[in-house]
Every structure is written in C-alpha cells, then in structure tokens.
N, C-alpha and C positions, 0 to 999 in steps of 0.2 A: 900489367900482365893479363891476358885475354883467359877465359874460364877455360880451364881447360874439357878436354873430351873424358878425362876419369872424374872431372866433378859433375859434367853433364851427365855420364851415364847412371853415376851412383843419384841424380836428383833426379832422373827417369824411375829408377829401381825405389826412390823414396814414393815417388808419388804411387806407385804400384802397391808399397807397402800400407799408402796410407787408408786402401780400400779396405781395410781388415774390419770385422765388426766385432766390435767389444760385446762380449757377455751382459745381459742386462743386471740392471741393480740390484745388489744383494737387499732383501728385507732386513730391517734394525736388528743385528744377533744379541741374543740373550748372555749373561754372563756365565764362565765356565771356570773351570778350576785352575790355579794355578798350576797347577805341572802338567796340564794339556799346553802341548806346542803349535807356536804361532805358526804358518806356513805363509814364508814370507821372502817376497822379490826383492833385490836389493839392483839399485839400479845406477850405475857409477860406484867402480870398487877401485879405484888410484887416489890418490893423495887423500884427503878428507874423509873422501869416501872409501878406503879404506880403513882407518879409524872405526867410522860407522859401520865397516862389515862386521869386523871383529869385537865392535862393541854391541850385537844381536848375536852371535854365534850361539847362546844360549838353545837357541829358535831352531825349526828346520826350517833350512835355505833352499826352496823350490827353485830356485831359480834366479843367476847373478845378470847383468848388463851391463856392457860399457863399450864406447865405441872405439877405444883403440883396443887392440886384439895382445898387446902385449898386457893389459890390466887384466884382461880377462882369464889368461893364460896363470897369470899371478893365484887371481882368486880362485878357479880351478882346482888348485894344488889345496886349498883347505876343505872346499867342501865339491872332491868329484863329480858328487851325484847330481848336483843342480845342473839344470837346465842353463843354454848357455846364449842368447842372444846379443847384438848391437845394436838392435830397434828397440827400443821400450816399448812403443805400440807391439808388438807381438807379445814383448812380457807380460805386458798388462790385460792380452785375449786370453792367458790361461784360467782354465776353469776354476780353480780349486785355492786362487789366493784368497787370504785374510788381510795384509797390508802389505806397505811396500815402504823400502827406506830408499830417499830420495839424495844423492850426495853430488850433482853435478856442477856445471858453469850454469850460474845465475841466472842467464839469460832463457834458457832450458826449465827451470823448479815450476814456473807457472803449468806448462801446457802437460807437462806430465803429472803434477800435483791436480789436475782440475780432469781428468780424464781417470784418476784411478777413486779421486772421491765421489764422481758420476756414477762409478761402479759401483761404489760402496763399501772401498776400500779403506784403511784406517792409514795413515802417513805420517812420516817422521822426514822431515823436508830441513835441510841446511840452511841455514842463516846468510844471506835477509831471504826473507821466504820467498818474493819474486824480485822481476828487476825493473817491476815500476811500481806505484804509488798506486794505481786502480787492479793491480793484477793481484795486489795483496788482501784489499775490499773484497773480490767476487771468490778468490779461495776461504775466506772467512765465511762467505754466507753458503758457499758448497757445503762447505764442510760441516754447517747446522742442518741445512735441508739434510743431507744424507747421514744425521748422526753418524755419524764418524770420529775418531780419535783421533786426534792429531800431537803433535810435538814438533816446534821447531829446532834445528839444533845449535841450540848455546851452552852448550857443556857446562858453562860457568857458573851458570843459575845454579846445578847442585852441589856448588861449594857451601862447605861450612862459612867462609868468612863473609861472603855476602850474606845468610843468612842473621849473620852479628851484626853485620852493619845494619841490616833493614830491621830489628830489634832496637837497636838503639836511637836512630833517627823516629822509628814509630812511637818512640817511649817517650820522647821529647827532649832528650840525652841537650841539645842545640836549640832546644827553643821554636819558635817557628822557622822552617826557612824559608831564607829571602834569595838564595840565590843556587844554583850549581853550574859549576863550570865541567866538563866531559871533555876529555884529554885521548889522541892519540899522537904521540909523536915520535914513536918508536917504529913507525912503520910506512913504507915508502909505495902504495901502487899507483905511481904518475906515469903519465907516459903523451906526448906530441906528435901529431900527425900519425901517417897511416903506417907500418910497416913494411921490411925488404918480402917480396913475396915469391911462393916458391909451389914445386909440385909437392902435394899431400905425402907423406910417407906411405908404404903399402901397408902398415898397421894399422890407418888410420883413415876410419869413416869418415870424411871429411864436411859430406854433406849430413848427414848426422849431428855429427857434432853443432853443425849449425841449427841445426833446427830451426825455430821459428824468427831466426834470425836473416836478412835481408843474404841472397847470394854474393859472397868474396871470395877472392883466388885466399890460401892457404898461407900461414906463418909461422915459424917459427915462434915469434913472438907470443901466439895466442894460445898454444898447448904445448903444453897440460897444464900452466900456470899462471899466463901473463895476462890472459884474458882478462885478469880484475882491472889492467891498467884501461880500458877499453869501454866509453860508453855504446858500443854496442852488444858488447857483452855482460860488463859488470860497472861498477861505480866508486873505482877505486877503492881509498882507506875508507871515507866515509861506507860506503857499502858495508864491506869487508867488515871493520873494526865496531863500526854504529850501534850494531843488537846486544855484543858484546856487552859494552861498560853503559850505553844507555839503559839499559837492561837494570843495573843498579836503580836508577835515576825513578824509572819505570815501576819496577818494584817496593820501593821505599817509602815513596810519596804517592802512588797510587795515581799515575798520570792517563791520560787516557790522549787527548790532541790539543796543540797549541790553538790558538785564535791568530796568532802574528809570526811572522817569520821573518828573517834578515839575512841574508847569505854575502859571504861576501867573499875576495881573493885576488887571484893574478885573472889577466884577460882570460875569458874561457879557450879552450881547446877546441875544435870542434870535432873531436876522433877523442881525445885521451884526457883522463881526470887531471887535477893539478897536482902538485905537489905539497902544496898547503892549502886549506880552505878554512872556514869558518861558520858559523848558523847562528843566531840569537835568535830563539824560541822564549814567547810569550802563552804562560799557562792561564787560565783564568781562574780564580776562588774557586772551592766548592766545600759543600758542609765539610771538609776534614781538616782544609788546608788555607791560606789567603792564597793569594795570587802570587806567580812566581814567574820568574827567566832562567829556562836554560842556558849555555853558551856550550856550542862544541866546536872543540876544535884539533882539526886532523894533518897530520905530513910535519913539515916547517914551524908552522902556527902554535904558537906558544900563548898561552891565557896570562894575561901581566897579574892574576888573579895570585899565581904562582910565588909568582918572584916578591909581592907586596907581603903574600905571609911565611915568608922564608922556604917555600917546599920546593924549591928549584928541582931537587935533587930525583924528583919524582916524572918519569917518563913517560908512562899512560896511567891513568887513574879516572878518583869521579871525585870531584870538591864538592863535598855539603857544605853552607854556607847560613850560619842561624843566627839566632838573637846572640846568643851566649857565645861562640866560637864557631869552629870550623870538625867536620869528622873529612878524612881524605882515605883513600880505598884503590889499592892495584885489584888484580884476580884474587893475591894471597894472604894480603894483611891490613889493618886499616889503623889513624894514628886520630888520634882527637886533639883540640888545642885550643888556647892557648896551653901550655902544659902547665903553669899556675894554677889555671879555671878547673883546671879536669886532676890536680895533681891527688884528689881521694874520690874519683868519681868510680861507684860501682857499677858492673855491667849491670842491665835489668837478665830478669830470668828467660832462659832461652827456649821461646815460645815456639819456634819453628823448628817441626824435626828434622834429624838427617834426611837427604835423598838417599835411596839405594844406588843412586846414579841416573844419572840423564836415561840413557838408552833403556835402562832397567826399568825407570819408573815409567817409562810409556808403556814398555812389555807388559807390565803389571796393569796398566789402565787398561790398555787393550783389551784383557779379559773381564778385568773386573765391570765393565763399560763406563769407567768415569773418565774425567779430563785430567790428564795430569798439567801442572805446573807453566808448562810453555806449549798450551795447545792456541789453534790460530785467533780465539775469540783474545787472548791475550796478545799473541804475537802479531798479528795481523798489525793493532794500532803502533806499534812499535815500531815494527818495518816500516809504515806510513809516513811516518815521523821521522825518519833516519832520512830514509830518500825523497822526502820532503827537500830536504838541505839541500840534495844536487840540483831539483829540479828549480828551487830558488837561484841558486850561484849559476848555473847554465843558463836559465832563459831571462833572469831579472838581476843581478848581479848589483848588488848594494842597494834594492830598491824594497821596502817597507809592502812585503805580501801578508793580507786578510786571508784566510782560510778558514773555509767552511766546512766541516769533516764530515757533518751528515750528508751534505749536499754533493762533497767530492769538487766542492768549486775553490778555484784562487785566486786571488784579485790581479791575475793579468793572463791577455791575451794567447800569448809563445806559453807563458806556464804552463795554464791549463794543458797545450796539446804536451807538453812535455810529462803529463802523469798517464799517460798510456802510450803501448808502442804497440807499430801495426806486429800480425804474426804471420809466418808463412804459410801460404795453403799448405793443411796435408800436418801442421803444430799449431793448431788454435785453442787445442784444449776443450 
C-alpha cells in the first residue's frame, strides 16, 4: 500500500513542528519541601501510560500528550485544566515544567527521554528504557551531565517480596550462586512478516506515532498494542517482560554486564519477535560474588532447570541456584528448597524498607534531589542486558558473542550495527 496523502501531509505538518526551540537548560534545582507540587507533563495517557497518569495524580498535571485523540479525551476528564497536546516536542517547549512521565511505544522513550533531560527535566520513563542497547548508554550519561532524576518504570521493584528475596540471597540464605535461570512463559508478543495495512483512523496521529521510526502505511496490528510484536517498534517478550524479573537477578547479586552472551531459537523473523527465544549470559567475579550464568528464557522456552527440581508448576519466575539449594520468585511470593535443607530456616532481619511505591518514591526524590531505586545509572545496564538477548538471537543466532560494555563493542560484525537504530529527522533526541 503506497503512503498515503494524510500520512504525507501530517509528515510535512511534523517536520514544521520539528522547528520548535526548546527552552534552555534548567540549572541543578535545589531541594524543596515535600508538599510543594511537582508541575508535570505526562506524555502517553492509554494503556500503561495510564496507570502512570494516575499513579502522579498526587502532582499538578500541566499538561497531558498522546497521539491518539480518543486517550487524550479520556485523560481530559481527570485533570481539565491541563494543557492538551499530540506533539511531545511542543509539550516539552513549555516554560514552567519540572519533569515529565514518559509512558509510550518503546521505539519513542529514547528521543523524548533525551530531549526533556537536555532540558533539565527530571523523567520517569517505562520499561525497557529505550529500544536499543546504545540509546540506553547516552540516556544514562544525559541524565548525569544534567543531574536529573530519573526512574524507570518497573512497578515490581517496590514489592515487598522481591525485597525478601534480595535479603535472603544477600544473607547467604543458598550459599554462593552458581547459577539463575529468568523465566517468562506466560506471555506471547511474537509475531511474522509485516502486517494487513490500512488508512490511519481520524484519531490517530499516525505520523506521530511513528516517530523516530522509519516511514510505514498504518495497522491495525501496531496500535495501541501489538507494536511489542514488531522489531521496529518493540522487542517482543524479551523486551516487554526482561526489566521486570531480570530486575530480581540485577538487584540480588549486584549485576552490572555480562562478558559472554548466547542467544539462541527458531530462524529469525525479519519484521516480528519469535515466539520463544533464549540468552545464556556469562557474569564475571567480582569482590562480592564468583562468577556466574544467567539463562532467560522467554514465549514457548521452558528452562529444563524447572522440570529437574520439580517447579514445573511455576510460569514466570527468577531461579536462584546455590551451593545449598534453590530460592524461586514470581512478582508475589518466593519458595526456598530443597524443603528438608530449609525445613527450620529463619528469615534474616528485613534490612530494606518498604517503598512508598514506584511512582511515589520518585515524587519524593524529585524534591528531595536524590536518586530513587530504578533511576537510569541503575536501569540503563539492565536494559543493556535485556536487549543485549535480541540483538544476539537476531544478528548471531547460536553463535558465542564477547561483549565489551565500557566499550559498547560485540564480537560480531551485523551485532554491533544491531545495538543502535537510525532515527528520523525532526526525533533524534
């Protein structure tokens, strides 16, 4: 299907938008009292990102964005007074923001997250923070030059039970560990070849929506949800699911980047994630820890790690793997084992306090100017490491990749270009 003449003219009407000049960079703000309110852009308010609107409602909302006109219509109704755009470049030339919550298609978090910490805006940005491996590097060091507050969003981090588990693996509860496996199998965004395609709906900024993404006619397929099935949008389950439960993995044993990496699966797609995939990440020692392998694995792909210590039963999770046993972890609960080994084992004392919650505990950093919990010097290597895995299984596919993470380099040819995507004039961030 040829572009049509409403995609043409709204990517005329983009380029026009793109002449906008952002406000210069705020100087480092001082801390201020908790019950002064944040003044804050929320940028994508449907699916997730609403969650995210209503979990800042606390804040005054200067101003919402989204590019279909029926989300915006929605958020509207909660908070009239804001300001009402479909360009986040115009959201983010208003004078008077403090930060901005970021809740869009994947493909989108980089050029908006790296334009509003230029500004010197504080960001709370949806998980995986971009949708490459290098776009999550340069928002990490943004976001230091411009002291800025960040938070990526993994809701799951302020669960009580992950802070139980990360107590008890740091305690030594299993002894050293020698191994984790990271499970999602509960969730399917595959998808083959390109989709049926169609004229854009009249709600929906189409060329917007794409943003820094290469020009395509319009699908059904790709909004408001399907986009994760799509590597030009998103990066399936691994994407999707990765920050989540590696996010355990990450936090527990203090991971930072593998040195070795292994992907492996069904023949690549060249449009659409697979349906099951896999990674074997090699950690190196460091004073806290010996050396260790990750293994995730995502869709179909079942860890035989499962079925050897009877946990069949368990659908996504994160397997600790120690001298002494096994600790196993969904979002809500975790089980220790053998249940002999452990059958008078006391917890240790619970060293990490509650969150206030995700959302909250960044409002609160905000002000106070510290980092909360999942700001990008943490999150950044995480996302690196998540989508590390596609960019292995896509351009090297069972083949033994070296990674160098200061260096940003991979031991092959196609990889390497696979940890950054071009971006469109007019979204470069």
């Amino acid at each position: 299907m040829p572009t049509s003449r409403r995609t043409f003219l709204l990517t005329t009407a983009t380029a026009t938008t793109a002449a906008l000049t952002l406000p210069s960079c705020r100087t480092t703000r001082q801390p201020r009292p908790q019950t002064d309110k944040l003044n804050l852009g929320i940028i994508g308010v449907g699916g997730r990102g609403a969650d995210n609107f209503h979990g800042v409602q606390s804040e005054h909302i200067l101003a919402i964005c989204d590019v279909d006109s029926r989300h915006l219509q929605n958020a509207a109704k909660v908070t009239p007074d804001a300001r009402q755009f479909a360009d986040y470049r115009q959201l983010l030339a208003l004078e008077n923001l403090d930060a901005v919550v970021i809740s869009t298609p994947d493909h989108t978090h980089y050029p908006i997250a790296a334009q509003a910490l230029r500004r010197g805006l504080d960001v709370y940005c949806e998980k995986p923070l971009t949708h490459t491996v290098a776009q999550a590097r340069r928002l990490r060091e943004l976001a230091t030059a411009h002291s800025c507050i960040t938070q990526m969003g993994t809701q799951i981090h302020a669960n009580a039970n992950y802070r139980r588990v990360v107590e008890a693996i740091q305690s030594g509860a299993l002894g050293a560990i020698e191994e984790v496996h990271v499970f999602v199998n509960g969730t399917d965004w595959s998808g083959a070849g390109l989709p049926e395609t169609k004229q854009p709906p009249d709600h929906l900024a189409w060329d917007l929506w794409l943003g820094p993404a290469a020009v395509r006619d319009y699908s059904d397929a790709y909004h408001p949800a399907g986009w994760r099935r799509y590597w030009a949008f998103g990066g399936g389950t691994t994407a999707d699911m990765g920050c989540h439960f590696m996010d355990l993995a990450f936090w527990a044993l203090q991971l930072d980047a593998p040195t070795l990496l292994r992907a492996d699966g069904p023949e690549p797609d060249p449009q659409g994630a697979p349906r099951g995939m896999r990674c074997e990440y090699r950690f190196p020692a460091t004073a806290n820890r010996p050396a260790l392998t990750l293994y995730w694995h995502a869709g179909n792909d079942r860890s035989p790690k499962l079925a050897e210590l009877g946990l069949e039963k368990w659908t996504n999770g994160v397997l600790f793997v120690g001298e002494r046993g096994f600790l196993i972890s969904n979002y809500d609960t975790h089980t220790l084992g053998p249940a002999d080994t452990f059958a008078g084992w006391q917890r240790p004392p619970e060293t990490i306090p509650p969150s206030p919650g995700h959302h909250a505990e960044w409002i609160a950093a905000c002000k106070t100017r510290t980092q909360p919990s999942c700001w990008f010097g943490y999150a950044s290597p995480l996302t690196e490491c998540v989508l590390l895995a596609n960019v292995a299984y896509r351009a090297a596919r069972g083949k033994v990749l070296a990674w160098d993470a200061a260096a940003l380099r991979i031991g092959d040819e196609l990889a390497q270009k696979f940890l950054d995507a071009p971006l469109r004039d007019g979204f470069t961030g």
